[in-house]
C-alpha positions as a printed Julia matrix, in Angstrom:
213×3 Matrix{Float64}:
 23.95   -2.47   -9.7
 20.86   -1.23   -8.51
 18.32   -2.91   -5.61
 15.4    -4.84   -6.7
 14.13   -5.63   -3.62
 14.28   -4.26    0.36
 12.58   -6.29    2.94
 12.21   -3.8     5.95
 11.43   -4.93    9.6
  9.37   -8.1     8.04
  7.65  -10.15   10.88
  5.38  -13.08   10.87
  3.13  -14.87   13.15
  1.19  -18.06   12.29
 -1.23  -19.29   15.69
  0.63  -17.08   18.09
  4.42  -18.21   17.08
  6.66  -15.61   15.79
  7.86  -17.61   12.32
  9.7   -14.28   10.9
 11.0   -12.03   13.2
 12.45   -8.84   11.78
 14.06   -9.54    8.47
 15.61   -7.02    6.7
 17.1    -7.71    3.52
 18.07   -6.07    0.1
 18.66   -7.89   -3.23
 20.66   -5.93   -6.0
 19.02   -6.64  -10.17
 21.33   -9.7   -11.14
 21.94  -11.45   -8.09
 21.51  -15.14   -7.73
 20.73  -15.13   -3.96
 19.83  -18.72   -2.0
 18.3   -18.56    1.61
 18.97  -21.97    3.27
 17.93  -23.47    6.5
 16.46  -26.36    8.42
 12.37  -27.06    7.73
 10.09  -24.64    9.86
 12.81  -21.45    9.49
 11.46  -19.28    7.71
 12.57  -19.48    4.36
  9.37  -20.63    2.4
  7.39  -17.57    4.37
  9.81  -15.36    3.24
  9.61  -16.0    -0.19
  5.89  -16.26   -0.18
  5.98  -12.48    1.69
  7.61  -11.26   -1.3
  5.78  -13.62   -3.94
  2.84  -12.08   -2.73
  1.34  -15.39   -1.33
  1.35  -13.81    2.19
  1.26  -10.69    3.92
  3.4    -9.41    6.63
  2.32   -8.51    9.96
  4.59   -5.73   10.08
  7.04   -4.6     7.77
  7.26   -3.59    4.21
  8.19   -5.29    1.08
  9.68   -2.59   -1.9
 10.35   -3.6    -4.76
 11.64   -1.53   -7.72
 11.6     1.48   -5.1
  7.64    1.03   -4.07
  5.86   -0.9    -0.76
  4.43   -3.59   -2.81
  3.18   -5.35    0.76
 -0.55   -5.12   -0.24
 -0.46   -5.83   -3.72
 -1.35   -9.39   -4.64
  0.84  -11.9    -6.71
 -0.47  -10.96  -10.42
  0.24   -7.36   -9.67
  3.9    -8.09   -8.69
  6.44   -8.21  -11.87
  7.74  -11.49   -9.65
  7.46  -14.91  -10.9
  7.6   -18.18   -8.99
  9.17  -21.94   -9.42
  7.24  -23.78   -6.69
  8.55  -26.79   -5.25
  5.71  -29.2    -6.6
  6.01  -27.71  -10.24
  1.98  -26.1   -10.03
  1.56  -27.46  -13.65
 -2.59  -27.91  -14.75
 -2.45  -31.86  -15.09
 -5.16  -31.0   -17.95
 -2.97  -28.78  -20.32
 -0.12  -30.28  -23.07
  3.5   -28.24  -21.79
  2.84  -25.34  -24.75
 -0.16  -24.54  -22.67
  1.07  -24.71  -19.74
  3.82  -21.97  -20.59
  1.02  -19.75  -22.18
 -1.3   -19.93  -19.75
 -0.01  -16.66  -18.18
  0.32  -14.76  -21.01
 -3.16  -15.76  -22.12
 -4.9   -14.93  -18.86
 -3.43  -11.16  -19.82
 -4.49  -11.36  -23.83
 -1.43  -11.31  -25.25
 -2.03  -12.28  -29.05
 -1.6   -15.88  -30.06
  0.72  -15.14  -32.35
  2.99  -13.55  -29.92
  2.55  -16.17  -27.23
  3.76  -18.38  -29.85
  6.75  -17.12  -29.99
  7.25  -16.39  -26.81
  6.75  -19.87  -25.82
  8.78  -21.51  -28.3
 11.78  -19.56  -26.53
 10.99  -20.07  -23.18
 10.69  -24.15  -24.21
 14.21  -23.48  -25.96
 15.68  -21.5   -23.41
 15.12  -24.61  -20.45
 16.02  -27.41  -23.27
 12.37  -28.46  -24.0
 11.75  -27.02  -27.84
 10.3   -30.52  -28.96
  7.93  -30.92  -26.14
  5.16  -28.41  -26.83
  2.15  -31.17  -27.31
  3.84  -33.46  -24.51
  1.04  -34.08  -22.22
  2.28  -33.25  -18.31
  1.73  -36.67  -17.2
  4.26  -37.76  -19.69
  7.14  -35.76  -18.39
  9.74  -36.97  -15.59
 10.61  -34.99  -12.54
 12.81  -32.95  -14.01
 11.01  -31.65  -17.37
  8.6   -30.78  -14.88
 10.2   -28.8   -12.98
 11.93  -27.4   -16.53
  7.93  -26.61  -17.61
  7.33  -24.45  -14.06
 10.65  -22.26  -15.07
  9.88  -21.7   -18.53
  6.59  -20.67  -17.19
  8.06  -18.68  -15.01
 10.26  -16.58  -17.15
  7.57  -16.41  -20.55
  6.45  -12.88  -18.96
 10.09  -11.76  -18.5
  9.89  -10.91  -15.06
 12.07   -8.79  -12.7
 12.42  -11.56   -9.71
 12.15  -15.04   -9.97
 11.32  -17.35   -6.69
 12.39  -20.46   -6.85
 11.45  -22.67   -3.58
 12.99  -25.57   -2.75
 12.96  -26.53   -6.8
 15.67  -29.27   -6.5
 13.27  -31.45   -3.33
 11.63  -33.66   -5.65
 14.79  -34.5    -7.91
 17.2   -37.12   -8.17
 20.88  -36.14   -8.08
 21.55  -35.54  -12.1
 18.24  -33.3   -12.65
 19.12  -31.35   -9.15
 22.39  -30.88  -11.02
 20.95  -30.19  -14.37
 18.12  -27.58  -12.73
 20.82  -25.59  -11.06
 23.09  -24.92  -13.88
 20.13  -23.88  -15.59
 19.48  -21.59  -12.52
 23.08  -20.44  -13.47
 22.63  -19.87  -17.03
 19.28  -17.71  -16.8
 21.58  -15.67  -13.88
 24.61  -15.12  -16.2
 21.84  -13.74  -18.73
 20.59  -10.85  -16.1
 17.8   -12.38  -14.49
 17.52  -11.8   -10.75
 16.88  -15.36   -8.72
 16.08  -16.03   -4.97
 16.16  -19.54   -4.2
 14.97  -21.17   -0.75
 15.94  -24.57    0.47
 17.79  -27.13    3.02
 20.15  -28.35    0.36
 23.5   -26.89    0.79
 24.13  -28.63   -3.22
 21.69  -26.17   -4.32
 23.12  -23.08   -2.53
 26.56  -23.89   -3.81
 25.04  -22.72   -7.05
 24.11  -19.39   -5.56
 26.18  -16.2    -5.91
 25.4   -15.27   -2.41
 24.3   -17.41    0.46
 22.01  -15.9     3.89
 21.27  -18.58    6.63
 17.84  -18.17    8.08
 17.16  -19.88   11.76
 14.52  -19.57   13.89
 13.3   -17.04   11.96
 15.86  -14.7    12.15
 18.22  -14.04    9.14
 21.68  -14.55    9.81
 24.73  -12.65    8.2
């Protein structure tokens, strides 16, 4: 396998206190890699470092062999699940899922397609003209990773997407996690729950900001 990503001497201050302090990392194309740790670690940072969300203070982030530590999230081939789903309270779930593709005018016909196999792909193929509102927790959540994977992206980010979920859709999320995995895609997950990083192919502790091996 060859590495995705390389996080190189990554360190991060927010009002004076050192919240990342020298991470260095590399993630190989097909891993299913979970960071875990206590609130206030780290973890969420990190992702958002290599999301694009945030930029180091020092440190580079290359991805696919190039320092992408500048570049900002729609420039990054890197996709993320966010922990409070991000869905536009506005749009039916079809719209949702195409609202990426249409932002980069991809034909209608395409995104069509496209969507109708992302909503397959997370168990959802009926639910195209569900308004958001109507949707529990979990079909949510299953909305923010079709979304996620519609442009077929390199890395997907997943923080803490199990927080908001009873005990079945936690389940249910995570063996989708799996599934997407088995099929190539590369996954780093953040969160406290050590259910969720029991799903994971590889596990890295983060503390104090400081990644432990």
């Amino acid at each position: 396998m060859s590495q995705v990503l390389n996080l190189v001497g990554i360190n991060k201050e927010f009002d004076g206190k050192k919240i990342l302090d020298d991470i260095n990392l590399s993630v190989e194309r097909g891993e299913f890699l979970t960071l875990i740790g206590p609130s206030g670690c780290g973890k969420t940072t990190t992702l958002r470092i290599i999301g694009g969300f945030e930029k180091p203070d020092s440190g580079e982030v290359i991805f696919e062999g190039k320092d992408i530590s500048k570049l900002p999230p729609n420039e990054r081939n890197i996709n993320t699940v966010f922990q409070n789903y991000a869905l536009f309270p506005h749009l039916n779930v079809f719209d949702n899922v195409a609202f990426g593709l249409r932002i980069k005018k991809v034909p209608e016909k395409e995104i069509k397609t496209k969507v109708q196999k992302s909503l397959d792909l997370v168990d959802l193929a009926k639910y195209g003209n569900r308004d958001i509102s109507r949707l529990s927790g979990g079909q949510k959540q299953r909305v923010a990773v079709a979304r996620a994977l519609i442009s077929q992206p390199d890395l997907v980010l997943a923080d803490e997407p199990t927080a908001a979920l009873d005990f079945k859709n936690s389940e249910d999320l995570l063996n989708l996690f799996e599934e997407i995995n088995d099929s190539g895609q590369t996954i780093i997950m953040v969160t406290h729950s050590s259910l969720a990083a029991s799903h994971a192919k590889r596990v890295l502790f983060i503390k104090d900001g400081c990644l432990l091996y």
